[in-house]
LUMBA-285984 format. One record per residue: x, y, z of N, C-alpha, C in turn; residue in three letters. Coordinates in steps of 0.02 Angstrom, whole numbers, padded with zeros to 5 digits, always signed. Each point is the difference from the previous one (the first is absolute). Last residue first. Layout:
% LUMBA-285984
XYZXYZXYZala/...
END
This chain:
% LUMBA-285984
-03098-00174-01455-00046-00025+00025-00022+00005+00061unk/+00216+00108-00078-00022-00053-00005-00097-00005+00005unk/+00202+00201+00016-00028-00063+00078-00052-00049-00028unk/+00192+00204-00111-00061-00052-00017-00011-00054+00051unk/+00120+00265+00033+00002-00072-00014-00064-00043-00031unk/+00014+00240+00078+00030+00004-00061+00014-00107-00015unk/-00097+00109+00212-00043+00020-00059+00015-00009-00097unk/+00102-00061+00231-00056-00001+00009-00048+00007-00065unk/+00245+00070+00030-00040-00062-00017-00041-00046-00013unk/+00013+00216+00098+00022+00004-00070+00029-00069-00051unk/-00049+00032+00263-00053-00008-00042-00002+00036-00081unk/+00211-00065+00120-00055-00048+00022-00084+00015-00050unk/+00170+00174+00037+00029-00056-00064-00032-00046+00009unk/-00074+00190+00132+00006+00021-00091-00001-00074-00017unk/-00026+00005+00253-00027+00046-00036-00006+00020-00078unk/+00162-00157+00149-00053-00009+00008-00070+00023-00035unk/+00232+00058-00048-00020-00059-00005-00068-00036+00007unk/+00077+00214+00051+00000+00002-00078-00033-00078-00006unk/+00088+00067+00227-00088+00005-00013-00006+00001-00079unk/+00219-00049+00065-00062-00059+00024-00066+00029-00020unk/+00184+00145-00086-00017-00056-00018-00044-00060+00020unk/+00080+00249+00065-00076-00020-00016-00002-00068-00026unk/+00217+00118+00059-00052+00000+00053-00072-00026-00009unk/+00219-00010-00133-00025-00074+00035-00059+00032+00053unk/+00108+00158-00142+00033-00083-00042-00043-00050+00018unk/-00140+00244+00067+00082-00018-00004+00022-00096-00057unk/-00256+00203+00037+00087-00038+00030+00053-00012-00033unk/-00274+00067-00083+00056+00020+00044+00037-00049+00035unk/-00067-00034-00265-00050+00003+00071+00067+00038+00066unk/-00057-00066-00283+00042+00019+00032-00014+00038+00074unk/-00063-00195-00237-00043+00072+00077+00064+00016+00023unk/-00079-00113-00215+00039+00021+00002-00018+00037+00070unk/-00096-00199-00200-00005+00037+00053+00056+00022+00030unk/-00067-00074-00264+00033-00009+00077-00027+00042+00028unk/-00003-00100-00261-00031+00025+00042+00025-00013+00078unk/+00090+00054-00249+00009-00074+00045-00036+00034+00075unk/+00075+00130-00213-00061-00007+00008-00020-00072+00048unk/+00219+00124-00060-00034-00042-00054-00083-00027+00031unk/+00098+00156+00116+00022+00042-00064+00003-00052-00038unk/-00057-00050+00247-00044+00039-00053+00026+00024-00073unk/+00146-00107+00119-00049-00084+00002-00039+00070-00026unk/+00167+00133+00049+00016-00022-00055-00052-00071-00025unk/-00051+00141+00206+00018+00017-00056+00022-00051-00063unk/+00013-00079+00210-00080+00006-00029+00007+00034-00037unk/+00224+00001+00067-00027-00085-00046-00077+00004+00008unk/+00102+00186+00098+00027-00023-00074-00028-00041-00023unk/-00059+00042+00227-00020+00042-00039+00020-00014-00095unk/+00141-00115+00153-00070-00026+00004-00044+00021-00041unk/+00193+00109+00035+00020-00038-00051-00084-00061+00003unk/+00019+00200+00148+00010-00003-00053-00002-00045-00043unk/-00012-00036+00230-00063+00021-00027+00036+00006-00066unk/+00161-00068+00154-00026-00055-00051-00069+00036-00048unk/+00088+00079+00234+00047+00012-00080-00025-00027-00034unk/-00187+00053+00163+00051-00044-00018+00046+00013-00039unk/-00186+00102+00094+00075+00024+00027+00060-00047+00016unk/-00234-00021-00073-00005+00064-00034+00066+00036+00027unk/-00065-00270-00044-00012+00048+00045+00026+00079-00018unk/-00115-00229-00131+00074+00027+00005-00004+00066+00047unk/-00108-00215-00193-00020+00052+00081+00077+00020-00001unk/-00147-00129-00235+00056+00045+00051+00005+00033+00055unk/-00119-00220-00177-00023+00063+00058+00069+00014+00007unk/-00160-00140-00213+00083+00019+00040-00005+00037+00045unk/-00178-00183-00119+00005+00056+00012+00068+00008+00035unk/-00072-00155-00151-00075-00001+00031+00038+00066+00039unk/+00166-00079-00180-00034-00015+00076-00048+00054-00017unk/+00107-00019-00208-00036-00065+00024+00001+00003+00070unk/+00140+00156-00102-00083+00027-00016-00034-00059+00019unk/+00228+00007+00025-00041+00015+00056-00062+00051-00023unk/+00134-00143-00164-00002-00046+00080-00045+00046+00049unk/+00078+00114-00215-00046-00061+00003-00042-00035+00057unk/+00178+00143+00015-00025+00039+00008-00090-00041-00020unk/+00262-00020+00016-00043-00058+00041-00059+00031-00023unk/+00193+00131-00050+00017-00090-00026-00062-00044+00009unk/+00021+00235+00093-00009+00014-00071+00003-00081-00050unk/+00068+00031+00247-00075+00004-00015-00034+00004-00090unk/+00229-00007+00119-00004-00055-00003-00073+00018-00039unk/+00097+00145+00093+00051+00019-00060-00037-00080-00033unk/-00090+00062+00233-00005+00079-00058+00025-00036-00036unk/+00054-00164+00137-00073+00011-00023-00024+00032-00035unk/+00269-00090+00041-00056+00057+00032-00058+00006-00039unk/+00207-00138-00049-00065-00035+00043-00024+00046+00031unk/+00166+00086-00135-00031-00057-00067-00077-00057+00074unk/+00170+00168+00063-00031+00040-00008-00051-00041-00030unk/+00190-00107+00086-00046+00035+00035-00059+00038-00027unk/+00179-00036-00140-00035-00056+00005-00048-00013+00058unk/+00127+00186-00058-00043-00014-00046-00042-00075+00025unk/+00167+00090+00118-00052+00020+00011-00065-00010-00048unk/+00200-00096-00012-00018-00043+00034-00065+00020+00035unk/+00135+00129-00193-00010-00071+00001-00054-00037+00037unk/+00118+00184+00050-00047+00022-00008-00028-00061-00030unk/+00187+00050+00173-00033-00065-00036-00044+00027-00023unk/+00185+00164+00152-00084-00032-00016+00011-00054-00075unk/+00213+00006+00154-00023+00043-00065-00065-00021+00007unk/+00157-00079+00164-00001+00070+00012-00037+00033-00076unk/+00045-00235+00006+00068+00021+00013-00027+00092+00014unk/-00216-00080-00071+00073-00064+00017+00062+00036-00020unk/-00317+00051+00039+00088-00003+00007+00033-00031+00024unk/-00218-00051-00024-00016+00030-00058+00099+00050+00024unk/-00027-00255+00059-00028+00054+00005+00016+00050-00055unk/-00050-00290-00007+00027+00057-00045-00012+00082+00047unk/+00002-00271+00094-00029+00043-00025+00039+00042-00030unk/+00047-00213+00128-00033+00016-00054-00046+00029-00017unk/+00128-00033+00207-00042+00021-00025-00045-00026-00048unk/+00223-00050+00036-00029-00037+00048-00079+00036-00023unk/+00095-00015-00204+00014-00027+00069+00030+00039+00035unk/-00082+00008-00240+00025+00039+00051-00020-00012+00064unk/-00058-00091-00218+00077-00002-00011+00020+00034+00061unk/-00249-00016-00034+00035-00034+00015+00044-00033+00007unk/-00146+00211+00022+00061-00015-00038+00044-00060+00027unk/-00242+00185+00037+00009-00069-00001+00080-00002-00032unk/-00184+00199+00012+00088+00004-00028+00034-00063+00031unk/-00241+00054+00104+00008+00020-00070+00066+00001-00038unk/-00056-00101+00198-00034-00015-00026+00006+00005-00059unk/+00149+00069+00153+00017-00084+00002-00056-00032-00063unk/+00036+00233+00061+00055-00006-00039-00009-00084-00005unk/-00156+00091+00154-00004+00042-00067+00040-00038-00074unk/+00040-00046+00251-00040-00059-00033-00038+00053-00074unk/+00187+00111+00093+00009-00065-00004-00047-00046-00028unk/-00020+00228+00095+00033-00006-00072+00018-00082-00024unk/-00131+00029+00208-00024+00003-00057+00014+00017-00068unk/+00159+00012+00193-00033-00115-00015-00057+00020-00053unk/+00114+00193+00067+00032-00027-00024-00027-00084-00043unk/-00121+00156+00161+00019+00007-00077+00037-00033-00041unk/-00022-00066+00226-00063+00022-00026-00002-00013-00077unk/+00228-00044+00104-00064+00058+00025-00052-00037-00046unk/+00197-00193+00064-00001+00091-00027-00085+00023+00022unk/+00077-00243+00058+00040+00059+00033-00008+00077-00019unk/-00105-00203-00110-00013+00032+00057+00022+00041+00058unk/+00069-00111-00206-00025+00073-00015-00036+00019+00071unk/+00110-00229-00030+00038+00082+00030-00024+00066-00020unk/-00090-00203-00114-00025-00018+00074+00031+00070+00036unk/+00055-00072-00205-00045+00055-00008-00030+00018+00090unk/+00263-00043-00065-00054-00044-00002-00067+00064-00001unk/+00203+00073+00037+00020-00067-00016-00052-00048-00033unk/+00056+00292+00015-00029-00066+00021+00018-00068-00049unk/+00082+00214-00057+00022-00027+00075-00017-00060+00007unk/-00089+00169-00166+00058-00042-00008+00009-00053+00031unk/-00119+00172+00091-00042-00050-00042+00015-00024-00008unk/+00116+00172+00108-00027-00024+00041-00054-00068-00044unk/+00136+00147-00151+00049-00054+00039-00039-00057+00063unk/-00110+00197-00110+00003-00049-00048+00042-00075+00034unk/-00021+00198+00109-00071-00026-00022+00017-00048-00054unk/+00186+00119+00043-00022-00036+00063-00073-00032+00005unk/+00078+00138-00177+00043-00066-00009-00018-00005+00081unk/-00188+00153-00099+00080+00015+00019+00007-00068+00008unk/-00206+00078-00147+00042-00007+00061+00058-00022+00008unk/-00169+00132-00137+00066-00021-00019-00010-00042+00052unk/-00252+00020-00068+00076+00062-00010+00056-00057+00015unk/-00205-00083-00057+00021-00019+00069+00058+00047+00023unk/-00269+00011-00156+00105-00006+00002+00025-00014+00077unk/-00233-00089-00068+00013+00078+00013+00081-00030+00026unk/-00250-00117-00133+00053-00007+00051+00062+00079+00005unk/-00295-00087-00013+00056+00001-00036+00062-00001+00053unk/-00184-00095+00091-00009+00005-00091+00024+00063-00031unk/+00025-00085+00239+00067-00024-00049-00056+00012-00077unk/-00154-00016+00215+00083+00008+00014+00036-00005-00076unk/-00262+00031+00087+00039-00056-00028+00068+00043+00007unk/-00234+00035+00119+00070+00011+00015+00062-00023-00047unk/-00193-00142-00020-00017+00048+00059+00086+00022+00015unk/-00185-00132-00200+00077+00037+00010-00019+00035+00079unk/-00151-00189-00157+00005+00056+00059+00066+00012+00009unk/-00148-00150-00193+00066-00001+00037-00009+00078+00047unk/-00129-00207-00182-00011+00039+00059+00060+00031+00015unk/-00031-00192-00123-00065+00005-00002+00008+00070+00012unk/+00209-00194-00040-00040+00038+00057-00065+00031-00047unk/+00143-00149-00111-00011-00023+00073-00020+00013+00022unk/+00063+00089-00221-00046-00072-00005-00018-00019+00083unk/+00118+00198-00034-00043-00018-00002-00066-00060-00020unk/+00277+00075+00064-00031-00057-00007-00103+00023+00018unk/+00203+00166-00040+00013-00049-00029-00039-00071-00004unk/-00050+00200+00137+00006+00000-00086-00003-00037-00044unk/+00001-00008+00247-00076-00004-00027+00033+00008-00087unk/+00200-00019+00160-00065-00060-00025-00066-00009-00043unk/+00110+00222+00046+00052-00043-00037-00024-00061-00037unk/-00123+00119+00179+00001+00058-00066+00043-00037-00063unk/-00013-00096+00232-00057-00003-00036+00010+00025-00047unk/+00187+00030+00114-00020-00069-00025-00074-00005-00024unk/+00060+00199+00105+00026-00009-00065-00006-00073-00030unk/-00092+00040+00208-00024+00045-00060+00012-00004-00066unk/+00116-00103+00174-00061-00030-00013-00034+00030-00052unk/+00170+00115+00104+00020-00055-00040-00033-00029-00031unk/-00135+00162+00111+00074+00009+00003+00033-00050-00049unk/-00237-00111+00051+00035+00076+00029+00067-00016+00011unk/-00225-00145-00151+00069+00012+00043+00018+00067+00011unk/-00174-00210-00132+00017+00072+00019+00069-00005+00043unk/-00172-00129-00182+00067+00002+00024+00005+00079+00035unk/-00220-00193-00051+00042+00050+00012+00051+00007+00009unk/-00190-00173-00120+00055+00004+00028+00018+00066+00001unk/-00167-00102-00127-00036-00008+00083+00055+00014+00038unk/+00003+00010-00232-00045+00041-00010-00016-00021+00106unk/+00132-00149-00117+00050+00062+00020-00044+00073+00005unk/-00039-00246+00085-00010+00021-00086+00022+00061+00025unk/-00056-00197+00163+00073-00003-00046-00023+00028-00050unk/-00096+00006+00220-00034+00022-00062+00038+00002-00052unk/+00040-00134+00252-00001+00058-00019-00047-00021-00078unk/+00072-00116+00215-00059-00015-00049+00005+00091-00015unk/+00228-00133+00054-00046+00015+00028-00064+00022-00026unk/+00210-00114-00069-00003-00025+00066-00062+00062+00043unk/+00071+00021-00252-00002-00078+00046+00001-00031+00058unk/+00010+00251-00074-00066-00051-00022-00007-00078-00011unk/+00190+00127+00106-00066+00037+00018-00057-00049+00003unk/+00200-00030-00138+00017-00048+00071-00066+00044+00029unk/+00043+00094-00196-00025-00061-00018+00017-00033+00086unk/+00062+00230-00016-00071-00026+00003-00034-00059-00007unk/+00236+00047+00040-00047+00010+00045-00078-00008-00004unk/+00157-00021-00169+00017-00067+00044-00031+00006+00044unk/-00026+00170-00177-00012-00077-00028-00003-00045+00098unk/+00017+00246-00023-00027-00001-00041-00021-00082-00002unk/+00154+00051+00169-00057+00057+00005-00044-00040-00027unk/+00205-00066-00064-00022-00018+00079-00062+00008+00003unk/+00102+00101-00172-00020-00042-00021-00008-00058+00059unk/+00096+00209+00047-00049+00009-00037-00038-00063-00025unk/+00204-00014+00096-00043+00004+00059-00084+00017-00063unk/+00239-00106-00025-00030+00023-00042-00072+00008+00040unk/+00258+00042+00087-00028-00078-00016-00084+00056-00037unk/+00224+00076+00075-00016-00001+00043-00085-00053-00011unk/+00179+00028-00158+00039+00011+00064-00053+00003+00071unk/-00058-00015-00257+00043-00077+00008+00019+00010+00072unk/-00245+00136-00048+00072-00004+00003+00035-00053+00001unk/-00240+00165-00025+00021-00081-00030+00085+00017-00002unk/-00187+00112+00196+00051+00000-00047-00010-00070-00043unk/-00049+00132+00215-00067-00043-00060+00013+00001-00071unk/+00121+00081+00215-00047+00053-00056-00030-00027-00047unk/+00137-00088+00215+00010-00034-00073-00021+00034-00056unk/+00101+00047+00259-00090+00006-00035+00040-00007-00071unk/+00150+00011+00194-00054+00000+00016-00062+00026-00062unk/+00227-00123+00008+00004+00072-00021-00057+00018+00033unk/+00026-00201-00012+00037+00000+00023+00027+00083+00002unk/-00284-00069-00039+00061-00010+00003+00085+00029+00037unk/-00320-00032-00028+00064+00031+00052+00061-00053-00036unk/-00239-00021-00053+00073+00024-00034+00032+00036+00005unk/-00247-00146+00102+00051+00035+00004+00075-00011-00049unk/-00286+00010-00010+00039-00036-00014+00064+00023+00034unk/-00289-00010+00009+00075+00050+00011+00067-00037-00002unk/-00288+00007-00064+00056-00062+00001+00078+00046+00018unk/-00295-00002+00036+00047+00034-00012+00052-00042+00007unk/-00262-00051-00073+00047-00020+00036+00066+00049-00009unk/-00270+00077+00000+00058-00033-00023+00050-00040+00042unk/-00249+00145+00017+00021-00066+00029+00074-00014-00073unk/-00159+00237+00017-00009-00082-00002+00057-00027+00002unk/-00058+00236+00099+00054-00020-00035-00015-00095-00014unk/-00099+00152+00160-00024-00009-00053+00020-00023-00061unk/+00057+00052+00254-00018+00061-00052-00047-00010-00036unk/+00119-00202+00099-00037+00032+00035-00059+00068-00010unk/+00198-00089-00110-00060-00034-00012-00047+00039+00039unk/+00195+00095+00034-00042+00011-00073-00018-00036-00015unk/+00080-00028+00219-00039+00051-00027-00020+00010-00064unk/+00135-00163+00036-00055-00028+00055-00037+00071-00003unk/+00206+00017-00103-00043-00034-00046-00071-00035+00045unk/+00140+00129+00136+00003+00041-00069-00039-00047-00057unk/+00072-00080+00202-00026+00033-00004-00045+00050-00045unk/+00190-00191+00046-00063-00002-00044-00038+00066+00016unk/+00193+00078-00060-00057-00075-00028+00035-00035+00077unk/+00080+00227-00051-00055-00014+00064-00039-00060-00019unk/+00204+00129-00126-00077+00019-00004-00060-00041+00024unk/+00251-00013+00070-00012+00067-00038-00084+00004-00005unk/+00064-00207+00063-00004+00036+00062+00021+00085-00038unk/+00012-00178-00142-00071-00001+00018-00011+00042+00071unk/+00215-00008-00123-00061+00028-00023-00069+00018+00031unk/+00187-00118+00073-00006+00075+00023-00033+00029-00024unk/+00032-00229-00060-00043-00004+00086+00000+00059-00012unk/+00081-00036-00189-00071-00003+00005-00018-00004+00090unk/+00243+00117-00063-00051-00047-00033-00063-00004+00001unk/+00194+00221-00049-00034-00041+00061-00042-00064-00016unk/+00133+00184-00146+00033-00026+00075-00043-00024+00057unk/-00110+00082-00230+00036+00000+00029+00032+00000+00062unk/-00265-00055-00055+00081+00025-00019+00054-00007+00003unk/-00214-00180-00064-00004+00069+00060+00080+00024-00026unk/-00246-00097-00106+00087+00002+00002+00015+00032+00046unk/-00232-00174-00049+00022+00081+00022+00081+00003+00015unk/-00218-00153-00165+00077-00007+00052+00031+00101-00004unk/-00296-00108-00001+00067+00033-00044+00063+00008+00040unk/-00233-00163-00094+00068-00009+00049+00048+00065-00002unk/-00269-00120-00014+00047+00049-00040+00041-00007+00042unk/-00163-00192+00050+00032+00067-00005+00046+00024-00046unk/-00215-00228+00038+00083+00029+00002-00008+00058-00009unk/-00137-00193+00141+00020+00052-00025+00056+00019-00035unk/-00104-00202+00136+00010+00002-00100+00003+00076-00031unk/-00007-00051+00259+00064-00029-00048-00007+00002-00074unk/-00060+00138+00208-00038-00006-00056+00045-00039-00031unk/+00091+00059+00208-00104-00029+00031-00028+00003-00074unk/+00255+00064+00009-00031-00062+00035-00072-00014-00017unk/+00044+00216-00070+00030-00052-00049+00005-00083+00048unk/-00103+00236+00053-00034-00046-00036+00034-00088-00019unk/+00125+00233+00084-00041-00038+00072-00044-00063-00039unk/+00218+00065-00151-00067+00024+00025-00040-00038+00054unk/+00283-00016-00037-00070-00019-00039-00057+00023+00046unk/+00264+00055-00044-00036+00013+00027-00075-00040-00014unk/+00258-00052-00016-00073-00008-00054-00015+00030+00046unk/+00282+00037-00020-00058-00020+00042-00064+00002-00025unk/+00267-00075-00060-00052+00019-00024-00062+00017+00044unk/+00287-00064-00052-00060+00013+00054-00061+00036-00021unk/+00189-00148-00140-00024+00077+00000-00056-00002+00065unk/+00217-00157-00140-00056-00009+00055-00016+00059+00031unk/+00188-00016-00135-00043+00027-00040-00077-00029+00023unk/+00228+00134+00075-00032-00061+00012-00074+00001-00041unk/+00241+00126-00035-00072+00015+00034-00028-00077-00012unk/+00219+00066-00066+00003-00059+00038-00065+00015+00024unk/+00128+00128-00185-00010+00010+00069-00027-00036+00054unk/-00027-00055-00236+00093+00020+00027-00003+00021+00067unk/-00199-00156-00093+00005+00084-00010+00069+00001+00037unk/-00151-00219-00042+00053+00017-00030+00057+00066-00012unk/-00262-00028+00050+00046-00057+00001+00045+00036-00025unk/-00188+00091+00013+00032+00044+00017+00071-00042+00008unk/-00195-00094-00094+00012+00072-00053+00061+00033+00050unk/-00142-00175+00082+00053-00026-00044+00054+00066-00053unk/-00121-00009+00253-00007+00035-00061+00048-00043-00063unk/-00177-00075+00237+00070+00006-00030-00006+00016-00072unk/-00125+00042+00251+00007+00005-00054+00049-00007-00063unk/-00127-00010+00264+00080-00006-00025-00020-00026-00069unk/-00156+00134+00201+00020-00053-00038+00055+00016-00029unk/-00205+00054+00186+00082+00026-00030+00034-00055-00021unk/-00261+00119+00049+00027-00054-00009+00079+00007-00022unk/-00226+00110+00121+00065+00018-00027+00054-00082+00007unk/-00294+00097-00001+00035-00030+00016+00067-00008-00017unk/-00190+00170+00081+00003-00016-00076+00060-00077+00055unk/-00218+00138+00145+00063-00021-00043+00013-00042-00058unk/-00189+00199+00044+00002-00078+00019+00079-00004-00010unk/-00146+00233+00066+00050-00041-00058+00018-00054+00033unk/-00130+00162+00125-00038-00032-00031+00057-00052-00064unk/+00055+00245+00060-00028-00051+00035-00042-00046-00041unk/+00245+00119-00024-00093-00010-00025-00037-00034+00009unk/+00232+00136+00099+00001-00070-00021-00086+00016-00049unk/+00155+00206-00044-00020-00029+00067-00012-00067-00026unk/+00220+00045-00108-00072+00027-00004-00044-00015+00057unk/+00254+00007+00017-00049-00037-00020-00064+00035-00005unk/+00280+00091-00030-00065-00009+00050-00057-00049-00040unk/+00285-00020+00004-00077+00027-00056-00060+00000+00046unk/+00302-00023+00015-00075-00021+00038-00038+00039-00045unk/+00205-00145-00097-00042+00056+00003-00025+00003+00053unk/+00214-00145-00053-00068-00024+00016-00013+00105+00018unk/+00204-00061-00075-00030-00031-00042-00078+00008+00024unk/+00196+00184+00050-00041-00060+00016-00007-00023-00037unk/+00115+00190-00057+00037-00028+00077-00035-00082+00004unk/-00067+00161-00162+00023-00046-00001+00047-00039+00033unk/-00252+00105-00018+00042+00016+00063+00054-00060-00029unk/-00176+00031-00129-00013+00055+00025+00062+00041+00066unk/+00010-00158-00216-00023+00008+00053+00008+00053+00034unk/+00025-00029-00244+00007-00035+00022-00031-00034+00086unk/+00087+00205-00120-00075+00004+00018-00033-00046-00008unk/+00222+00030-00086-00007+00018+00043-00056+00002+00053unk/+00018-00090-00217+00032-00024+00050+00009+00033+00038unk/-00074+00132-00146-00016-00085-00022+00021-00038+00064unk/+00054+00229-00011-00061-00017+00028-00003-00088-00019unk/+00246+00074+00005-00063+00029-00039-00054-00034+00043unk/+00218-00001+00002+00001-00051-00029-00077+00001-00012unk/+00158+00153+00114-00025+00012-00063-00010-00051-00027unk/+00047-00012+00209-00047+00061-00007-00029+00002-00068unk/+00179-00141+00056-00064-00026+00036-00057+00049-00015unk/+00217+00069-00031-00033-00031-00060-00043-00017+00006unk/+00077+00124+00146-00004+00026-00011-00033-00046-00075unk/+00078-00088+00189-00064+00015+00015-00022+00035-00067unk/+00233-00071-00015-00034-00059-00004-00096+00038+00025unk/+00171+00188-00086+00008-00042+00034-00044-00054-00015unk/+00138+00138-00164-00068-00006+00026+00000-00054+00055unk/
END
């Protein structure tokens, strides 16, 4: 089997990843502008994770962070806000994010709309592999608990937010997606709320055989830093393998793939399989009867529609109330206007804004 040929079969999960994996940076059309929308204000900060200290792969655990804060938030100082932190995807960071779905624009319209007044928090987990999947890992560092504890508590100490988890959102697209679906499970004491857009990876899909040159081209590397030499695919078999199958007897890497010496690892698929959302959901199921409300989007010529489709299914077959749309496009054609239009004012309505 050739090296494309595995790439192929490494399945929608990852495959549908981006839309173009030649690139990192998307173009996405913008919604029109709206008139009359005030500006928000974009703040870029340096955030340190104690949770990601110490990770084999040398990610830094000083995290670029950008605040969006509401046109209000200067000119009302004893105000506070709901806060919801937005994930973004695979192989790209938070500057490309925000130029994927058009902030500020996009949140300068859905106030504008009608959408009351939050603060948005975008975090970037871009790694040496490109994207961390919002993982708890010894190899590529414990990003989930970034998210959950280090990001938010640094939020609400350094800005006039609604520190109660009934005033907090987690959303995200593609990766992001899945990091919400993961994050939101496991840590509902924090969030209030959660929006999936597009989620990526809730479940996971065989990797068939591949041939000893796919394997050898991984091998190879020296460092994690040299994954930048390989494809696309390859680097997302990688930060896959870095999150979920961690092994810290296995240097330079340290990771576990799901084949070694030319034999599938079913082992290591299992253990992949053990951080997919479908297989995960039946564990948490407690946790996500306590948000105020769950949403699913997802374009109608996305790979990803299915397994999306799955997980409102299965949140209805224990009775966990959600929303589920499935709208026309693609991975990334509708995401700014989603942003502006659904996830903004689905906040709007599902958060607690205080007094």
């Amino acid at each position: 089997m050739s090296v494309n040929r595995v790439l192929a079969t490494f399945g929608t999960a990852l495959a549908m990843l981006s839309i173009d994996p030649a690139s990192a940076q998307v173009k996405t059309p913008a919604p029109p502008p709206v008139a009359g929308a005030r500006p928000v204000t974009i703040e870029r900060i340096t955030v340190h994770s104690p949770a990601i200290e110490g990770n084999l792969e040398g990610e830094s655990p000083d995290r670029a962070v950008l605040v969006v804060l509401p046109p209000s938030y200067r000119a009302d100082p004893k105000r506070r806000y709901p806060v919801v932190y937005a994930l973004h995807g695979y192989s790209i960071g938070v500057e490309q994010w925000i130029g994927e779905i058009h902030v500020p624009q996009t949140i300068e319209g859905a106030f504008a709309k009608g959408a009351r007044e939050m603060i948005v928090v975008l975090p970037d987990s871009k790694t040496a592999h490109n994207g961390s999947f919002y993982s708890s890992s010894v190899t590529v560092g414990d990003f989930e608990t970034f998210v959950a504890r280090d990001l938010v508590g640094y939020v609400d100490g350094h800005y006039r937010t609604i520190a109660d988890r009934r005033s907090r959102g987690l959303a995200g697209h593609s990766m992001g997606g899945y990091g919400t679906a993961r994050i939101g499970m496991k840590h509902a004491d924090v969030f209030g709320a959660l929006y999936m857009m597009s989620p990526c990876c809730l479940s996971t899909r065989a990797l068939g055989t591949p041939d000893a040159a796919t394997e050898t081209a991984i091998r190879a590397l020296r460092s994690p830093a040299e994954s930048a030499t390989l494809s696309w695919g390859l680097r997302a078999q990688l930060a896959t393998a870095a999150a979920w199958s961690p092994n810290p007897k296995a240097p330079p890497l340290y990771l576990d793939l799901p084949i070694k010496d030319g034999v599938p690892q079913p082992d290591v698929m299992a253990r992949w399989a053990a951080n997919a959302p479908l297989a995960m959901l039946d564990q948490y199921v407690g946790n996500m009867r306590r948000y105020a409300a769950i949403g699913i989007d997802v374009g109608d010529r996305d790979g990803l529609k299915d397994d999306a489709g799955k997980l409102h299914a299965a949140l209805d077959s224990y009775r966990i109330a959600n929303s589920f749309e499935v709208y026309p496009g693609d991975h990334t054609s509708g995401v700014a206007g989603r942003v502006q239009d659904k996830m903004m004012p689905f906040f709007s309505r599902a958060l607690a804004f205080g007094k």
